[in-house]
VEXDREN-2710 file (C-alpha; in Angstrom, 1 decimal):
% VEXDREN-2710
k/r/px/py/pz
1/UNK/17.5/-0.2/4.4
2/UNK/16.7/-1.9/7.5
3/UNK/15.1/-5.4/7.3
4/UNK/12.1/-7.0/9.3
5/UNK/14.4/-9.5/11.4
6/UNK/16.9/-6.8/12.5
7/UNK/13.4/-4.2/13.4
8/UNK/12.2/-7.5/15.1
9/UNK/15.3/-8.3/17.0
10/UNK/15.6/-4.7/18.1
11/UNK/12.1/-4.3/19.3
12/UNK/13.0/-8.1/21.1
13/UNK/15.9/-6.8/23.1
14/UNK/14.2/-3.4/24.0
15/UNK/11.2/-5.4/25.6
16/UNK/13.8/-7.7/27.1
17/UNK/16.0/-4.6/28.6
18/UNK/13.0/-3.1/29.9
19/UNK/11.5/-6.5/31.5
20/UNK/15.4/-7.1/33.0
21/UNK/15.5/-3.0/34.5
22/UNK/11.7/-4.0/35.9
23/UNK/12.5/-7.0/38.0
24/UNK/16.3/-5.0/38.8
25/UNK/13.6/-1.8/40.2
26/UNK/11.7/-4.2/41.8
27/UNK/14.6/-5.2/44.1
28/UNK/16.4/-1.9/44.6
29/UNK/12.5/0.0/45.7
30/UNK/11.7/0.5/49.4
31/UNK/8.5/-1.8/50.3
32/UNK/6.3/1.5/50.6
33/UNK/6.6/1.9/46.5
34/UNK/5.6/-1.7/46.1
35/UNK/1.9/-1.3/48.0
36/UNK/-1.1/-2.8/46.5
37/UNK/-2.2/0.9/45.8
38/UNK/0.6/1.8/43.8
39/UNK/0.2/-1.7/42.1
40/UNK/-3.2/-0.9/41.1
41/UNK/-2.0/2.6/39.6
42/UNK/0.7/0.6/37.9
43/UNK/-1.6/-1.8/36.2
44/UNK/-3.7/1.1/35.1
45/UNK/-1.3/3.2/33.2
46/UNK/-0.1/-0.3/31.7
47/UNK/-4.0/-0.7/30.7
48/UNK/-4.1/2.3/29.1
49/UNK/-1.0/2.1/27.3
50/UNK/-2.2/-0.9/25.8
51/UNK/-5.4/0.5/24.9
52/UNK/-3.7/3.3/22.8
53/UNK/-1.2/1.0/21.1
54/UNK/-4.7/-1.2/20.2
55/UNK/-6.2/2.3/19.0
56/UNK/-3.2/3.5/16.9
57/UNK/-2.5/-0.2/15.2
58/UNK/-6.5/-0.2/14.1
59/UNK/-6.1/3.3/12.8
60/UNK/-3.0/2.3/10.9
61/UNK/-4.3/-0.9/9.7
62/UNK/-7.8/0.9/8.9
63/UNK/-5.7/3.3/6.6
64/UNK/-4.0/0.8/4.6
65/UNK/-6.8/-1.1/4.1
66/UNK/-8.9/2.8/2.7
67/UNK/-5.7/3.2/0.7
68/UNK/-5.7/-0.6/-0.8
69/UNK/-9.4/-0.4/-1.3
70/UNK/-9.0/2.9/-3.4
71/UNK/-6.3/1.9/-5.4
72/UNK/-8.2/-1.2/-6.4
73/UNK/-11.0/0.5/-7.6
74/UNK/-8.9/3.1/-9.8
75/UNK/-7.1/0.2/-11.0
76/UNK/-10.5/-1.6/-12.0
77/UNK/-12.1/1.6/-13.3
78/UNK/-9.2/1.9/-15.6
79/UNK/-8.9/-1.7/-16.9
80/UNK/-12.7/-1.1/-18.0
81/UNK/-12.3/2.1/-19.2
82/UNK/-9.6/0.7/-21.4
83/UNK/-11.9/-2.6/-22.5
84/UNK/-14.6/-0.4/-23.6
85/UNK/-12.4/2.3/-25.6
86/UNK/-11.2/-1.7/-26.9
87/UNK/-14.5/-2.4/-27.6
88/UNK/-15.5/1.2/-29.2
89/UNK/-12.4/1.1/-31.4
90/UNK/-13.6/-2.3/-32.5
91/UNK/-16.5/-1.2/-34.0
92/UNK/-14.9/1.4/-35.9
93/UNK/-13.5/-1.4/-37.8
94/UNK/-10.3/-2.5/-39.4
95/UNK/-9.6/1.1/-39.8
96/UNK/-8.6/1.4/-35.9
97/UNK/-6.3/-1.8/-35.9
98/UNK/-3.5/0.3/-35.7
99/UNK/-4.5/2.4/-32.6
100/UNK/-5.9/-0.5/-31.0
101/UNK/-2.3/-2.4/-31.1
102/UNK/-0.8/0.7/-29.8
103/UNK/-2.9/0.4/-26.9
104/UNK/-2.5/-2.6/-26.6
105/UNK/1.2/-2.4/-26.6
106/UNK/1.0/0.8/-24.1
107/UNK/-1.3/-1.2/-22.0
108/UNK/1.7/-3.9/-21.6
109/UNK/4.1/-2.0/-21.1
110/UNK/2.4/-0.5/-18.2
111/UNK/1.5/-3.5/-16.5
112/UNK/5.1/-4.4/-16.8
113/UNK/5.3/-1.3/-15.2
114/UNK/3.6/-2.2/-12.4
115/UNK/4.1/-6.0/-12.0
116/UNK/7.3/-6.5/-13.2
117/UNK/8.2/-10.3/-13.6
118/UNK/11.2/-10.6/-11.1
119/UNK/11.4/-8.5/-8.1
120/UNK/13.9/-6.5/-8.6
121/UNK/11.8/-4.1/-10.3
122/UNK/10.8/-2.7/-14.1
123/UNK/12.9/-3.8/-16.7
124/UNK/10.7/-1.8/-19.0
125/UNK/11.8/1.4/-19.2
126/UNK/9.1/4.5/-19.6
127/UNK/8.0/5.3/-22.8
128/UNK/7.0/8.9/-22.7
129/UNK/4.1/10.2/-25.2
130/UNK/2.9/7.0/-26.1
131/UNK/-0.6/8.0/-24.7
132/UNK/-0.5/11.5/-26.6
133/UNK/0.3/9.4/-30.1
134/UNK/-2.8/7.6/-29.0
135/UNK/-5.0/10.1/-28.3
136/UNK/-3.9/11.9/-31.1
137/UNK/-4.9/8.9/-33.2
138/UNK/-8.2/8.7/-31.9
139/UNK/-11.7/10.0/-33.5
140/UNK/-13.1/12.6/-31.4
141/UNK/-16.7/11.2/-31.0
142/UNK/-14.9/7.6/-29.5
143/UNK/-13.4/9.8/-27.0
144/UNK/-16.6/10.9/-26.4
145/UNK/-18.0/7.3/-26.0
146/UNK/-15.1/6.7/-23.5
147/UNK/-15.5/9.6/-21.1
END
């Protein structure tokens, strides 16, 4: 995988190239390419080169901010989903205090999941079916409640 200081100097020594091959063009044209018409022409296509690298970079930065925005709200949505089946659970009594550790423990897990504590990723490994033994657990009407 490349990283951002090799993309960066790569990008560096294209502009560079390209500025060096300019002022190298500049020297090697006949005067009648270098007229203030041609200049003008020159600076337009420039313009509007700019202009669509300014379009495409908001459209790309517009899109990761949808796609952040989104993501936050599922992940808000399911934090209170998951309080108030918490909550519902609760009320049911000490009857529910094992399903409620299970969830609790499954909710763990998946933040560790998600938000591991170094950065070289989960340490955690998946543990499939532990929200079917949960919802298996679960009295219908609660589910209810939930949904």
């Amino acid at each position: 995988m490349v990283n951002p200081i090799e993309i960066s100097s790569i990008i560096f020594s294209c502009i560079f190239g390209s500025a060096m091959l300019g002022m190298w063009l500049r020297s090697v044209l006949p005067e009648h390419h270098l007229d203030a018409e041609n200049k003008d022409l020159m600076k337009l296509g420039v313009g509007l080169i700019g202009t669509m690298a300014a379009l495409l970079l908001g459209l790309l930065v517009a899109s990761a901010k949808s796609s952040y925005d989104t993501r936050s709200t599922e992940l808000t949505q399911m934090a209170a989903n998951t309080v108030l089946l918490d909550r519902s659970l609760a009320h049911y009594g000490p009857s529910t205090a094992e399903i409620r550790s299970g969830l609790k423990v499954s909710v763990t897990r998946m933040v560790d999941q998600l938000w591991p504590k170094d950065s070289r990723g989960s340490t955690v490994p998946p543990v499939a079916g532990v929200g079917e033994v949960l919802f298996d657990k679960l009295p219908r009407n609660t589910i209810m409640m939930a949904i």
